[in-house]
N, C-alpha and C positions, 0 to 999 in steps of 0.2 A: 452560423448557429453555435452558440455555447452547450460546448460537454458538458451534460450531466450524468456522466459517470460513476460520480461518485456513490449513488443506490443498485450500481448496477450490478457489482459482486457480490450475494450475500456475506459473503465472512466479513466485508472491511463494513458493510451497515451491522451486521451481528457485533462485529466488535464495539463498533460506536453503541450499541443499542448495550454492554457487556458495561460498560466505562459510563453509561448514565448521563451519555451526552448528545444522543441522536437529533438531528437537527431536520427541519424540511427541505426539500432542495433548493427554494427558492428564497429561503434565508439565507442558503450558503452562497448562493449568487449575491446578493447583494452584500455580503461583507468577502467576496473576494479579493485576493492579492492582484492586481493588474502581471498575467503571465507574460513573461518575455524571456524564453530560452537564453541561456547565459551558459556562462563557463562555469559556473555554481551558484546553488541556491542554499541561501538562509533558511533552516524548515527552523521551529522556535528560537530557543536563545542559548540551544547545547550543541545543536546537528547545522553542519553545512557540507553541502551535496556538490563532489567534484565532478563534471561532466567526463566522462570517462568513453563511453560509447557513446559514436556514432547514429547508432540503429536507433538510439532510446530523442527524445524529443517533447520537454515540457511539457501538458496540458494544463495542467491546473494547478494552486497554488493557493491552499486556503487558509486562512485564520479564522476563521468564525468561530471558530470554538475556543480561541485563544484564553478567554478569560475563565475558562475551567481547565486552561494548559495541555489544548487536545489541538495538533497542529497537521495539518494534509497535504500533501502533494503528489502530482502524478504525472508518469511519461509515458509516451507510445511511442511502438514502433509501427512503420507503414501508413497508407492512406486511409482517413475515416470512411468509414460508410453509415450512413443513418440506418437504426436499429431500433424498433418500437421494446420495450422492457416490457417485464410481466405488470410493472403497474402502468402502462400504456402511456409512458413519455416515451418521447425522441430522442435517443443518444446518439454518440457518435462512438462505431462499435471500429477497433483495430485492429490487426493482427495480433497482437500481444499490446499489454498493458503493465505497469507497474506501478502498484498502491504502495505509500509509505505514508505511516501517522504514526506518531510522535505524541504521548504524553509526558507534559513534565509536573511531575508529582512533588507533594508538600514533603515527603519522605521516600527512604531508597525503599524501607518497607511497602510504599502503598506502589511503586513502580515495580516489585516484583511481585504484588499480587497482582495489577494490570498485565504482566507480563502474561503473569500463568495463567492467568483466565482467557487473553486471546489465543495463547495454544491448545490452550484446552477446547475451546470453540471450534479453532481449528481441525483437531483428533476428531471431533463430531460430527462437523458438515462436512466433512473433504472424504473420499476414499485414499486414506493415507499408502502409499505404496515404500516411501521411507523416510527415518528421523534419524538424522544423524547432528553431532556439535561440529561446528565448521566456526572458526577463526578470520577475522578477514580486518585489514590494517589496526591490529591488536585487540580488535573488540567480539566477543565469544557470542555466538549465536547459534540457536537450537532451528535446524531446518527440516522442514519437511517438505516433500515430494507426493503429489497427489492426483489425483483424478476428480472432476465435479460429478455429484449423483442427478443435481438436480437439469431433468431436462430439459428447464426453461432457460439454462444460462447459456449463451452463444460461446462461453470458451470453455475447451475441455479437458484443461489439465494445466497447474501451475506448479509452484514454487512459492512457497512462505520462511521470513527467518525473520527469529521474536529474540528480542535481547533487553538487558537492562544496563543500563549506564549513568551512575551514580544515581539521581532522582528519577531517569527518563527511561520511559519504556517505550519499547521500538517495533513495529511492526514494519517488512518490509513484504510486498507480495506482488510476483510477478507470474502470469496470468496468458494463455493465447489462444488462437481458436487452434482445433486440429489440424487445420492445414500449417502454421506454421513451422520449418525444419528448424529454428533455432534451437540448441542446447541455453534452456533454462536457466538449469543452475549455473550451469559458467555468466551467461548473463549475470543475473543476480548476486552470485560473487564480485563479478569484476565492481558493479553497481557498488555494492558493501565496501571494497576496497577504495572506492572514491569517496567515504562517508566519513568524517572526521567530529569526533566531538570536542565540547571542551568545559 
């Protein structure tokens, strides 16, 4: 069965819906990247993703949106299980999840308003618990630490870090259900720390 994941967090459809690029999910199926777990992934033509952890595992890998410089990819930790969403598709729901999209902007200007409007988005839907600037293999990221209010979403509590890097604005979002004991943000740092532009 193919994840369609990627409607399944409001913030990362909010942000796509924020950025004027929201797509249906069965377009984004049909211009996917063929996913095959590697030692790093190419996200556009600035970010490439060093596998770092173990726990974390490809699922998805998309370009469809490439030609408005809107780029996706996504890891899980743990075994799927099928999971009906509130618009009544089948996903494949994990333990913990990790959204990263990637626009690459015509200017640094229009990549820091992408920026500020996905955290802004985020201050809105998330019960924010904390925002702190965190640093991670020299690139400067605004993170916040949250709770979901809404109680349709099967995970209940993540991790977001929003950053800009020269034209590219960076969403990074990692997501789990309650039961999971991992520490988040060290996840999500180490992740960052394996994240290299150019």
């Amino acid at each position: 069965m193919k994840a369609k994941s990627f409607f399944l967090i409001p913030g990362l459809s909010l942000t796509l819906a924020l950025t004027g690029c929201a797509a249906s999910p069965s377009g984004l199926e049909e211009s996917a990247v063929t996913v095959e777990d590697s030692e790093y992934v190419t996200v556009g033509s600035h970010l490439t993703v060093h596998k770092t952890d173990s726990r974390l595992t490809l699922v998805d890998h998309k370009d469809a949106l490439a030609s408005d410089g809107l780029y996706y990819a996504a890891w899980a930790a743990g075994s799927p299980e099928e999971y009906e969403n509130s618009e009544g598709d089948t996903v494949d729901l994990y333990d913990a999840q990790l959204y990263l999209l990637l626009a690459e902007c015509k200017t640094v200007d229009a990549a820091e308003d992408n920026s500020k409007s996905w955290l802004e988005a985020g201050r809105a839907n998330y019960e924010v618990t904390a925002e702190e600037t965190i640093s991670c293999n020299g690139q400067s990221y605004t993170l916040l630490t949250y709770h979901f209010t809404s109680e349709e979403n099967p995970y209940s509590h993540g991790v977001s870090a929003f950053g800009v890097f020269e034209n590219c604005a960076i969403c990074a979002e990692l997501t789990c259900q309650e039961s999971y004991g991992e520490d988040l943000k060290e996840m999500l740092t180490d992740f960052l720390e394996g994240c290299s532009y150019k």
